[in-house]
N, C-alpha and C positions, 0 to 999 in steps of 0.2 A: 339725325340728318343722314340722307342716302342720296347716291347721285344716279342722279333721272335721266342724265343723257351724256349723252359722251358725242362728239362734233369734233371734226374736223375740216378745216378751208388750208388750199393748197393756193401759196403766195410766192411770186419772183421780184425781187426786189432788186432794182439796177441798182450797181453802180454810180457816181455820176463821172468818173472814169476807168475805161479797162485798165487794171493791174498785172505789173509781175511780179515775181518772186524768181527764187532758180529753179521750182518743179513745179509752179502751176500759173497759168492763165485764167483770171478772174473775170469776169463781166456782172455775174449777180450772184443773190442769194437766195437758192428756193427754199422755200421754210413751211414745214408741216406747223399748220397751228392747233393746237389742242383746247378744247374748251369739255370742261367737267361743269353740269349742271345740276344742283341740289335741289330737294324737295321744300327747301326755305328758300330759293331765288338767287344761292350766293353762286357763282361761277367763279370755279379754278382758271387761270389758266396756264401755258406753256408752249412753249415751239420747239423743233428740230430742224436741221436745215442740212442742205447738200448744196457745195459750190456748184454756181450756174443750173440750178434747178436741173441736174443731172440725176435722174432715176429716183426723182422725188416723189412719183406714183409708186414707186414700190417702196420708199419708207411710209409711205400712209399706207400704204395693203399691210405690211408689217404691223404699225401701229394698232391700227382696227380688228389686228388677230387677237389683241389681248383686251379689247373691250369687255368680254364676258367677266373677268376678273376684276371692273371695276363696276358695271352696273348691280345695281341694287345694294353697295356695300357704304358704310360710314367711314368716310375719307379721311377722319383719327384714327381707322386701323391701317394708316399709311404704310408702318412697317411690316403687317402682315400680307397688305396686297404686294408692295415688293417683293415679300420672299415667296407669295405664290405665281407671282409670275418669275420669277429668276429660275424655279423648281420647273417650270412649265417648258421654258425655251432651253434644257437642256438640251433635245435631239437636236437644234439648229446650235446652238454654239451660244455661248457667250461675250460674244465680241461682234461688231459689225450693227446693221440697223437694228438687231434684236434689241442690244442694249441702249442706244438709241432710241426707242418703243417704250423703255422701262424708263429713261430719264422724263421723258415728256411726262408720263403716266403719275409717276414718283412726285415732282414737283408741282403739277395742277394740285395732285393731294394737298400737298404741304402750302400753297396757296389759298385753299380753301381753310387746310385748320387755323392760317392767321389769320384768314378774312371772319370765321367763327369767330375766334376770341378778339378779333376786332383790335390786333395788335402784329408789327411788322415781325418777321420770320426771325430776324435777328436776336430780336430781344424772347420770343417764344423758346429762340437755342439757348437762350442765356448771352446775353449782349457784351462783349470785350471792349468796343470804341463804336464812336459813332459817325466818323469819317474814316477813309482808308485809301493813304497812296495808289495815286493812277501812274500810266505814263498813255501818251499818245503814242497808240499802233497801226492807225487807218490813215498812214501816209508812209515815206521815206521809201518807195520800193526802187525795184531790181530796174522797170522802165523807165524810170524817170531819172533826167542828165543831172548832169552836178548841179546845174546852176537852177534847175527844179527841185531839187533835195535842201539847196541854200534858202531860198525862197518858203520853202512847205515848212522848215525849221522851224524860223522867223514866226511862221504865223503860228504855230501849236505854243507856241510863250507868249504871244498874244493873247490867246484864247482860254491861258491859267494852267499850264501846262511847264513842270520843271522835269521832265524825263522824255524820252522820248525812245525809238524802236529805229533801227534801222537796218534795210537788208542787204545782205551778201550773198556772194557765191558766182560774183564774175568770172570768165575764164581764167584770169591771172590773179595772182597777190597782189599785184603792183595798183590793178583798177582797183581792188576792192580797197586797198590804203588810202589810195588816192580818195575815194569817193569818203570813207569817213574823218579822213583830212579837215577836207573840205566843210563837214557837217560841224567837228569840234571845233574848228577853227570860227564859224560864224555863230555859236550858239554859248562857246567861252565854258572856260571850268568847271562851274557852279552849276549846271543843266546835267541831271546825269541820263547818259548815252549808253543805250543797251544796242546789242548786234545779232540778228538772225539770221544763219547761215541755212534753213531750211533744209537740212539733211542731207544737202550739195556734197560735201565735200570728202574724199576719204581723209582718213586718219592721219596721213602722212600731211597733206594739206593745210590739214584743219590745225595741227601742231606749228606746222610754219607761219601760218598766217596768226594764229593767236599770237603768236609769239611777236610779231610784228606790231600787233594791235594793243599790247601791252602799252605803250607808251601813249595812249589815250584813254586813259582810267574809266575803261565799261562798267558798269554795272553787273552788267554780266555778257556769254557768248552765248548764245541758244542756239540749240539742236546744230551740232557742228557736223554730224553724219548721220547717216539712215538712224532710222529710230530703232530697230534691231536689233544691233551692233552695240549692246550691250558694254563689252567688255573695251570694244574701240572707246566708244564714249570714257569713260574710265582711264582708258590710256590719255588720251587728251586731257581730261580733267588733272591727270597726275602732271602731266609736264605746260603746265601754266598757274600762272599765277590767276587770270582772271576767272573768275566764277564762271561753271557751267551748268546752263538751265535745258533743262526738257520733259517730256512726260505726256506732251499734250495727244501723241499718237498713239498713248496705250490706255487699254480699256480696266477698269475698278479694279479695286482693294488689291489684287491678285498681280495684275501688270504693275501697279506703282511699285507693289511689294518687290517686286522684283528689279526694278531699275534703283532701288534705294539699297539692296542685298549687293549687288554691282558695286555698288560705291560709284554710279557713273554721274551723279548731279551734287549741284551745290543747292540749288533751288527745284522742287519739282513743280510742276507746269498742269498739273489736271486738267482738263474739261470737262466739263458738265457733262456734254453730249455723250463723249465714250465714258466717263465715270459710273454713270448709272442714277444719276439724279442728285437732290441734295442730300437724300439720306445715305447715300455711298460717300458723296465728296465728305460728308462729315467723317465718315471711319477713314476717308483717306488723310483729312489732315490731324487725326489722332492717330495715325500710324507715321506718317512721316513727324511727330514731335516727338516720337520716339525715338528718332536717327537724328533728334536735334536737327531737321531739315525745315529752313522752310517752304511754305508752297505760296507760289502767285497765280492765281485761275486763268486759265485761256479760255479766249473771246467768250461770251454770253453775259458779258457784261451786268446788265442789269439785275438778273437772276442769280450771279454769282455773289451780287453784293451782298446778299443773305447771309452766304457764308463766311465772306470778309468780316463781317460786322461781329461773330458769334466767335470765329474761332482764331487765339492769340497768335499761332505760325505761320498766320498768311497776310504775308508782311506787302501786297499788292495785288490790286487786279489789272486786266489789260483793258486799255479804253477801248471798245470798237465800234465804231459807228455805223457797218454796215445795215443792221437789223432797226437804227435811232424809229426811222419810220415811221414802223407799226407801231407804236407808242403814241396814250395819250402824253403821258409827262417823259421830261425830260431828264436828260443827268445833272447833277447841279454842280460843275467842277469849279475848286477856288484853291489858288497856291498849292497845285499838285497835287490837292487830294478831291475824293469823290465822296460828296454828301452820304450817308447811307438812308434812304427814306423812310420816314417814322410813319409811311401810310400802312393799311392792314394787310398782309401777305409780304408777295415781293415787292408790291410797291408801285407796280407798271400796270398796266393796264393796255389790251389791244384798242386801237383805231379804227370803228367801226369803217370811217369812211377812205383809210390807207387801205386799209383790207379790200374795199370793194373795189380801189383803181388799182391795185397791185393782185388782184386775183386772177387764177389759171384755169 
């Protein structure tokens, strides 16, 4: 098998409301989509995306740099075209849309080798479970009042939903209490409540207000200061009891390594995007069960469940619904957790006809 063609379609995908958080304003998602096409008819696929289709022509100029390293090659030598494109984009760097370019590239492959064996990704890695804890993350923001946070609650435990995300990083301690008050208070014990402070806050802050927040039994605090700040993180982590999660802003095996050497997470937080595909996020969550850590994958939902499913330390994904879309099928979520799909590859499939109303 060799791949005949390599495509790309540039997609914006609203919203159906603008979001906040404490450092970014959302309206869409533009998404590079990747299609790898075989000389037996199978097509790979995969996406990348940039909030608000922000300089989304230059992750596809990126992308289409390393086509030469996939045409005419057999997409089971997945790991070898990884490490000749990762050798290739050293003068650009290893971090940024490069790797980004290499995750798209990485997972259409590994797409295709389960669409070949005509068996889903998971069980191709060697299959651990075949569901795998969600929480709802495509609600609970920084814009919306109490009494829209009370309401948005309500409906994610309607819809099978027993965890949920909610975000921080008001100017005071007093609102951001106030606001997850208000959330545990309508959503009761039993629902577990996780908290993202989005990199908001300094150290000194992010100490007080944890400390505050203790008396509502989180799941965890996520990214309580820049993602940098290495050693802050860590300080935080030391003077609280609740769990601290992050990871999602730094790039493969090299950044995780380094935020687990820190001691700054209880949970690391990967993505697909900056990881470097599925063939990186797998060394990354056999690197962090070596710090006894575990990992829950940030946003790319769909595509992450592969590695949910395969590898025992990743004890949750995040739900995101922004990309649902482009999908022909669906996520199948039931009492908190997410189906993993027994179809061949990831499992998803693009929408020929989302694609043509959502293209740029």
């Amino acid at each position: 098998m060799k791949i005949t063609r390599f495509g790309t379609t540039l997609v914006n995908v609203p919203l159906e409301t603008p979001i906040a958080t404490a450092i970014h304003q959302i309206e869409s998602t533009g998404c590079v989509l990747l299609e790898l096409e075989t000389d037996q008819g199978l097509v790979g696929e995969s996406y990348v995306q940039t909030l608000n289709a922000v300089r989304l022509g230059a992750l596809r100029e990126m992308l289409c740099g390393f086509a030469h390293q996939v045409k005419g090659r057999d997409p089971h030598m997945v790991a070898q075209i990884w490490q000749d494109i990762w050798n290739e984009m050293n003068p650009i760097g290893h971090k940024g849309f490069s790797i980004a370019a290499l995750t798209a590239i990485d997972t259409a492959c590994w797409d295709l080798v389960g669409k070949a064996a005509g068996l889903p990704l998971y069980k191709v890695f060697g299959a651990c479970r075949e569901k795998v804890k969600t929480y709802a993350s495509g609600g609970l923001w920084m814009s919306q009042s109490i009494d829209g946070l009370v309401e948005e609650a309500a409906a994610f435990i309607d819809a099978g939903f027993l965890a949920m995300k909610l975000r921080l990083g008001k100017t005071t301690i007093a609102e951001d209490i106030e606001r997850v008050r208000a959330v545990r208070d309508a959503i009761g014990p039993d629902i577990e409540l996780l908290a993202d402070a989005n990199q908001s806050l300094t150290v000194k802050h992010a100490i007080r207000l944890g400390r505050e927040l203790e008396q509502f039994d989180l799941l965890w605090f996520e990214e309580p200061v820049v993602y940098h700040n290495l050693a802050g993180c860590a300080e935080v982590r030391a003077a609280l009891a609740t769990p601290i999660a992050a990871g999602e802003t730094e790039y493969t095996r090299y950044g995780m390594r380094d935020i687990l050497e820190a001691g700054a997470v209880d949970v690391l937080m990967p993505d697909l995007q900056r990881i470097g595909g599925l063939s990186e996020m797998r060394r990354v969550a056999a690197l962090a069960s070596a710090y006894e850590i575990p990992i829950s994958t940030h946003l790319f939902t769909e595509h992450s469940l592969s590695i949910a499913g395969a590898e025992a330390n990743c004890i949750s994904v995040e739900h995101m619904p922004w990309n649902a879309p482009l999908f022909n099928e669906a996520m199948d979520i039931s009492d908190g957790m997410i189906i993993i799909p027994d179809r061949p590859g990831t499992g998803f499939s693009f929408d020929r006809k989302a694609i043509k109303r959502f293209s740029v």
